[in-house]
VOPAGU-2260 file (C-alpha; in pm, 1 decimal, decimal comma):
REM VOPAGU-2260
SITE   aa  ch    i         X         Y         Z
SITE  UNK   A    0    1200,2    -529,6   -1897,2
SITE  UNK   A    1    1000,7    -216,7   -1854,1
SITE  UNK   A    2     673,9    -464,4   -1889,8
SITE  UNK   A    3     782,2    -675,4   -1571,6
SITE  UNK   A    4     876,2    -389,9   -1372,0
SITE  UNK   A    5     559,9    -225,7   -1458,1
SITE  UNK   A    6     344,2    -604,6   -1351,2
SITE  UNK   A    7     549,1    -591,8   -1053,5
SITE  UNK   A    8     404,9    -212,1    -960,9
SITE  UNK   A    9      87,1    -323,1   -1014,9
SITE  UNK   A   10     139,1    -638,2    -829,4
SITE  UNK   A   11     246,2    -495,3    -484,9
SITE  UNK   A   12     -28,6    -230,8    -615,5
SITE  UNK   A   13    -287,8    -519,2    -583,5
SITE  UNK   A   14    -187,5    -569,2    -223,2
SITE  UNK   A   15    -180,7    -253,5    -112,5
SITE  UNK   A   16     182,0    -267,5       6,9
SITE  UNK   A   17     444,7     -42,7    -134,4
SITE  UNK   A   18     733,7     155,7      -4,1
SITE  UNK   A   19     699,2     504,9    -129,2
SITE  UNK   A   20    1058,2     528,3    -247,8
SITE  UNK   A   21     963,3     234,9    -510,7
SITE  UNK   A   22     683,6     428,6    -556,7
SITE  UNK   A   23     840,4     755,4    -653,0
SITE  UNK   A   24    1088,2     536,1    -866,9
SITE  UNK   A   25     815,0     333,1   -1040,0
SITE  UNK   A   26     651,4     709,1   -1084,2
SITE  UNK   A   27     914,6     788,2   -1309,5
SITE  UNK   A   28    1090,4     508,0   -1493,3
SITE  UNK   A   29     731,9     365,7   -1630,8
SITE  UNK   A   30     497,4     493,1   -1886,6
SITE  UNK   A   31     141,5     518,8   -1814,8
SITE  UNK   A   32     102,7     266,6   -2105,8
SITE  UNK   A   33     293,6     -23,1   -1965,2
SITE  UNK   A   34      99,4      43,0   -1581,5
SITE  UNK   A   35    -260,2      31,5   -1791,5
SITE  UNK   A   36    -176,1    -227,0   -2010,0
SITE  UNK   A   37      -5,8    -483,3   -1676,9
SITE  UNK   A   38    -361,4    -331,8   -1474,6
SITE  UNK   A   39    -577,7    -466,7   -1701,7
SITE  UNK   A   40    -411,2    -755,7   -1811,0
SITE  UNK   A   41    -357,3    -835,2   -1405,8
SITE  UNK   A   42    -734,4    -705,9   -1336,6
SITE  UNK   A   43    -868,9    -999,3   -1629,7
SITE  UNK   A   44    -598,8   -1300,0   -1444,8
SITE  UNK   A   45    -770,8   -1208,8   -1091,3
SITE  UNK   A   46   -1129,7   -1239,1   -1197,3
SITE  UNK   A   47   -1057,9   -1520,5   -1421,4
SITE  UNK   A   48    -882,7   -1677,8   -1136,2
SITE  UNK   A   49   -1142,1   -1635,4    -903,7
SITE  UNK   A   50   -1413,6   -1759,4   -1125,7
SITE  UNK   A   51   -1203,6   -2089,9   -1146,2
SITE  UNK   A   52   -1179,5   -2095,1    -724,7
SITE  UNK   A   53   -1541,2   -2061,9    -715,7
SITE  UNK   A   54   -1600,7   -2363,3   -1009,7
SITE  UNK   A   55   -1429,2   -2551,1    -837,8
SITE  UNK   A   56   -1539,4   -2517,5    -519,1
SITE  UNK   A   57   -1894,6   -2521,6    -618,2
SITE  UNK   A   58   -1849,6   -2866,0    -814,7
């Protein structure tokens, strides 16, 4: 459950909208672990998915 909430940080992270009371809670509930692991995981899914938009629009 940890792993979700910690995709979901990163998520609203990617966007750049966050309140800073979820903030403060995310700060403390998750371990830096789960927040690298759901970054990089999120970080590969974005470029992968872009790389598809652009295939595809380039066909």
């Amino acid at each position: 459950m940890k792993l979700a909430r910690a995709f979901k940080a990163v998520f609203w992270s990617f966007l750049g909208v966050r309140k800073r009371a979820n903030y403060e809670s995310d700060s403390q509930a998750l371990k830096p672990q789960h927040v690298i692991a759901a970054g990089l995981v999120s970080a590969v899914v974005f470029v992968l998915v872009l790389f598809a938009v652009v295939k595809l629009v380039t066909r």
